[in-house]
N, C-alpha and C positions, 0 to 999 in steps of 0.2 A: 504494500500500500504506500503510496507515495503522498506526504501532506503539501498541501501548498498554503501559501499564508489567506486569511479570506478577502473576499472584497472590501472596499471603504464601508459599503451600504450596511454591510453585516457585522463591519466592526463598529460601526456608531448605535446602531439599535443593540448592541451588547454592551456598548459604553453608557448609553442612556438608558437605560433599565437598570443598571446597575449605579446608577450619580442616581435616580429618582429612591431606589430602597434607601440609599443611605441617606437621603433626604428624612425619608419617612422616617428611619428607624434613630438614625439620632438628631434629627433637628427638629422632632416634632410637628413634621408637613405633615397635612391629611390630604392624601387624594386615595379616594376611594377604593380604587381597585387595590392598589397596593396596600391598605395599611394592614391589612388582614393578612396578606401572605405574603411578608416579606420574604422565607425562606421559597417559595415556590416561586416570585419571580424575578432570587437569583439564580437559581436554576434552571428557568426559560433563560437569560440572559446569557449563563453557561454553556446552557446546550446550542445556542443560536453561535456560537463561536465555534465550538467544535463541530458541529454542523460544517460552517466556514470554513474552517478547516482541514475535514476530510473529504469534503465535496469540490474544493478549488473554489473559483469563482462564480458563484453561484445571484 
């Protein structure tokens, strides 16, 4: 299996889900979706990189 690095598109929606949880979780932002699950959407934000990652440019 060969990785490639991922695209911009797929590294900023993995960089922006993950700047918005730690928003939520230490600065005390509410936005809705997030504030319930922080640990589950840094683990979409995870998995959207490795994704990236082992699919190339996507």
């Amino acid at each position: 299996m060969k990785l490639s690095s991922p695209s911009f598109g797929v590294f900023i929606i993995s960089v922006v889900l993950f700047a918005l949880v730690i928003a939520v979780r230490y600065l005390g932002i509410a936005i809705p979706v997030i504030s319930g699950n922080t640990f589950e959407m840094l683990l979409v934000a995870y998995v959207a990189m490795l994704v990236g990652v082992i699919f190339g440019n996507i």
